[in-house]
PLY file of the C-alpha trace (Angstrom):
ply
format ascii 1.0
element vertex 69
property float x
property float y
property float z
element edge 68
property int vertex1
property int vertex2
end_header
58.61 -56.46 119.25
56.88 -56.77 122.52
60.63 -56.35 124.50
58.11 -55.03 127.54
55.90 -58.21 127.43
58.80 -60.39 127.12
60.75 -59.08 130.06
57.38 -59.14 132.75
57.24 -62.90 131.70
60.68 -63.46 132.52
60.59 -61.59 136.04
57.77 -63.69 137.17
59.55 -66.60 136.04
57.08 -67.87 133.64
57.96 -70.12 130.51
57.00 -69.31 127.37
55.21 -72.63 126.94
52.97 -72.10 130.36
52.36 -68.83 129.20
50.70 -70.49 125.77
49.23 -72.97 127.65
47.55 -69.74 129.55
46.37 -68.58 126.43
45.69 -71.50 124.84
47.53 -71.06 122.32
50.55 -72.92 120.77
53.95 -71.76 121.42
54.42 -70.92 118.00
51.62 -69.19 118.25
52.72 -67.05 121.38
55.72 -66.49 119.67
54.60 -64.91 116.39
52.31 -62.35 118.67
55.54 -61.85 120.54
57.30 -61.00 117.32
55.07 -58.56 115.87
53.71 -60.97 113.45
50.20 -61.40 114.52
47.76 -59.67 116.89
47.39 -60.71 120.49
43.30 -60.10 120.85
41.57 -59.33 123.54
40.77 -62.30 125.50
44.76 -62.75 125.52
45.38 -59.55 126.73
43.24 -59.77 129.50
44.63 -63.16 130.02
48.20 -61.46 130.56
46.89 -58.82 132.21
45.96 -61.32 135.08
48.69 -63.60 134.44
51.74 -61.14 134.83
49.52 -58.90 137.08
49.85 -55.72 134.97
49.07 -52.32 135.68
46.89 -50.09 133.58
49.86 -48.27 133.09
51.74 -51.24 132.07
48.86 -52.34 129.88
49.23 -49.06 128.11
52.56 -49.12 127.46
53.02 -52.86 126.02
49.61 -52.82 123.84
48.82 -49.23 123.22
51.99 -47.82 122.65
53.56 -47.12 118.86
56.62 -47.64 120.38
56.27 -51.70 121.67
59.89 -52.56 120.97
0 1
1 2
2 3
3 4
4 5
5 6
6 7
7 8
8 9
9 10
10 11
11 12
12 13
13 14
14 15
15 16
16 17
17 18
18 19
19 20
20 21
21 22
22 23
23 24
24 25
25 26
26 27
27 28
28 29
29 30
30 31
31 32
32 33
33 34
34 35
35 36
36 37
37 38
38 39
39 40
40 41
41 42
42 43
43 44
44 45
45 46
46 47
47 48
48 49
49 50
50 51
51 52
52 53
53 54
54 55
55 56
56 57
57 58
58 59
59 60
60 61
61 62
62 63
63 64
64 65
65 66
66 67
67 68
């Protein structure tokens, strides 16, 4: 679902697991957010936000957008 999300983690080289580990969260975890199937909250979006160094434009487009995949 979150094709957007997925691809900023990937050009900054990040695994999946450190970006869990971020979040402190399981990978399973990260995974199911990543898939539509639960809710990333806010802490973990501001988490990302920092992580992946996001703009408010790219904030708005991965989180606020109907359109996420």
């Amino acid at each position: 679902m979150f094709r957007e999300l997925k691809t900023k983690i990937r050009d900054k080289g990040l695994k999946l697991q450190y970006v869990a580990d971020s979040l402190n969260i399981s990978r399973m975890a990260l995974n199911n957010k990543l898939n539509g199937k639960t809710e990333f909250n806010l802490k973990e979006i501001r988490a990302l936000e920092q992580l992946l160094d996001l703009s408010q434009h790219d904030m708005s487009q991965i989180f606020f957008n109907s359109k996420s995949d």
